[in-house]
N, C-alpha and C positions, 0 to 999 in steps of 0.2 A: 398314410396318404389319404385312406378313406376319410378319416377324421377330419383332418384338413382340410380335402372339400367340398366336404359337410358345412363345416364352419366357415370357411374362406367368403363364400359370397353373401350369406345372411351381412357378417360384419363389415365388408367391404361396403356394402346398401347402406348399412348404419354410419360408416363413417362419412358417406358420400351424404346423407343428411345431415349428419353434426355438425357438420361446416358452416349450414346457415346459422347456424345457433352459438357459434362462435364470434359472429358479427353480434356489437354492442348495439341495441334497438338503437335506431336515431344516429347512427356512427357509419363508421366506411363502410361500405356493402362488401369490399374485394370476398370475403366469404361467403358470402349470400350470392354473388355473380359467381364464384368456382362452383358452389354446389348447382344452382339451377342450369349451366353452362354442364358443367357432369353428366346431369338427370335427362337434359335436354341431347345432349350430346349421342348418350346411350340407348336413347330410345330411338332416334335417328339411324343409328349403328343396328338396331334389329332389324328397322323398315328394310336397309341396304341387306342385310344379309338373308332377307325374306325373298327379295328380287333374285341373288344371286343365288339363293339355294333352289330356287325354281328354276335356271338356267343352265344351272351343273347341279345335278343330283348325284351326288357321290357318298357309294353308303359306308359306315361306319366301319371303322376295323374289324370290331368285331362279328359284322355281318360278312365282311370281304374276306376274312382271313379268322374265322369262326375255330378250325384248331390250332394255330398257330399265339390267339389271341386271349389275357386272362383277362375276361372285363369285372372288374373290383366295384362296380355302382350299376343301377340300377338301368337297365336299356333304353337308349331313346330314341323313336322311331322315326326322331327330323335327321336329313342329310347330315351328313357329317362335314362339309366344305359349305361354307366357312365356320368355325364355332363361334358361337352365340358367347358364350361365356368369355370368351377372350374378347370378342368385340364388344363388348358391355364395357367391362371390366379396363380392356386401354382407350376406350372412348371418356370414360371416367376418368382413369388419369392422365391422361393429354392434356384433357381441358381443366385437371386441376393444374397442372403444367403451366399453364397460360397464364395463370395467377399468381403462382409460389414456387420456386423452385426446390423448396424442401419437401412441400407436402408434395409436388408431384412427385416427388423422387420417391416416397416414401408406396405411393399409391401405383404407381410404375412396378416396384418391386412384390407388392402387392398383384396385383397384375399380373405378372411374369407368375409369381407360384401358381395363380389360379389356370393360366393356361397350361404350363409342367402339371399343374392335376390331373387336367386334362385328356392327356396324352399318356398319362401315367395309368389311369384308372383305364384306359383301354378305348374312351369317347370318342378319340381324335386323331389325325393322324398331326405331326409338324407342323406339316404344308397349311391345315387348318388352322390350324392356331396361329400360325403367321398371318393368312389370309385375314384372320379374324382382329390382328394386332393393323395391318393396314386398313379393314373398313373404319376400325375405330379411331385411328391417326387421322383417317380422313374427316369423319362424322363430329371429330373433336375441330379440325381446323374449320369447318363449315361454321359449325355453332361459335368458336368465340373470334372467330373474323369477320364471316361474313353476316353472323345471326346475331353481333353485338350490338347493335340498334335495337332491335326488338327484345334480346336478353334483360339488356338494363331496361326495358320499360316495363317488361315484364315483374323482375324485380321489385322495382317500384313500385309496383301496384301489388304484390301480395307483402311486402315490407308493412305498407298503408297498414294489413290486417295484425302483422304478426308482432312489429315494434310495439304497440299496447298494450299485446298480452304478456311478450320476452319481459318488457321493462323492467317491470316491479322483482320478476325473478331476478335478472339484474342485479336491481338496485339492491334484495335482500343479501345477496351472493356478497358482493362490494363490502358491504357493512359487516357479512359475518365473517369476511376475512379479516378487517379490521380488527373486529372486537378480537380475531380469536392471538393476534400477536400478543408477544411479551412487552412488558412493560418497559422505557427504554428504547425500543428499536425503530420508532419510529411512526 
């Protein structure tokens, strides 16, 4: 479990960037709108959980319940209501949700292990990690409903920098798949 999440949210970060890089420079944005609707998403879901953990201070399990409780990671001295991790994490896949219904499902479940981490390693209690599952359903619907105006323009404008440089990789990508088929297939 430790292991896991250790690794769980570095790669979940990575895959929530790879998205844009998935979009062909010059082509549909839908990947370049899921990742920055994500990022955008998820950073909205801490501001929320910044307010409510000022409002209900609720300490950690294992501060609340210190012999009853194995904590397996390293202590952290934010409230424990709402978790951070979980609201990151389904603010991310919501709002890939909005765009794909495979990859969200994929980053959803994703999601889910990262809060069972969680709660597992001794961080959270349920109830936070639920909480943390509705700031980020919330912070997910905000960004790609009501912040898709500004999303796509956003997009846009860093597309501007990035399709120039994406391209060429691209275009070599393209070519070396070709070259590398067998002869015959097409």
């Amino acid at each position: 479990m430790t292991a896991l999440a250790s690794l769980a949210v570095p790669l979940y970060a990575a895959a929530t960037i790879a998205l844009w890089f998935l979009a062909r420079p010059y082509g549909s944005s839908k990947w370049k709108l899921a990742s920055f609707s994500a990022l955008a998403a998820a950073a909205l879901a801490m501001v929320a959980n910044q307010v409510v953990s000022h409002v209900w201070d609720r300490p950690r399990p294992f501060v609340a319940h210190a012999a009853s409780t194995h904590l397996l990671a390293a202590p952290s001295p934010d409230p424990s209501f709402p978790s951070d991790h979980a609201a990151a994490a389904f603010a991310i896949a919501f709002a890939v949700l909005a765009f794909s219904r495979w990859a969200g499902a994929g980053f959803l479940a994703a999601a889910a292990l990262i809060g069972l981490s969680r709660i597992a390693l001794g961080l959270h209690y349920p109830s936070d990690v639920l909480a943390g599952m509705i700031v980020g359903w919330a912070a997910a619907m905000f960004v790609t409903e009501l912040g898709r105006p500004w999303v796509v323009r956003v997009v846009e404008l860093i597309s501007r920098a990035s399709d120039p440089l994406l391209a060429p990789v691209w275009t070599r990508f393209a070519r070396g798949v070709r070259l590398d088929r067998p002869r015959g297939t097409g």
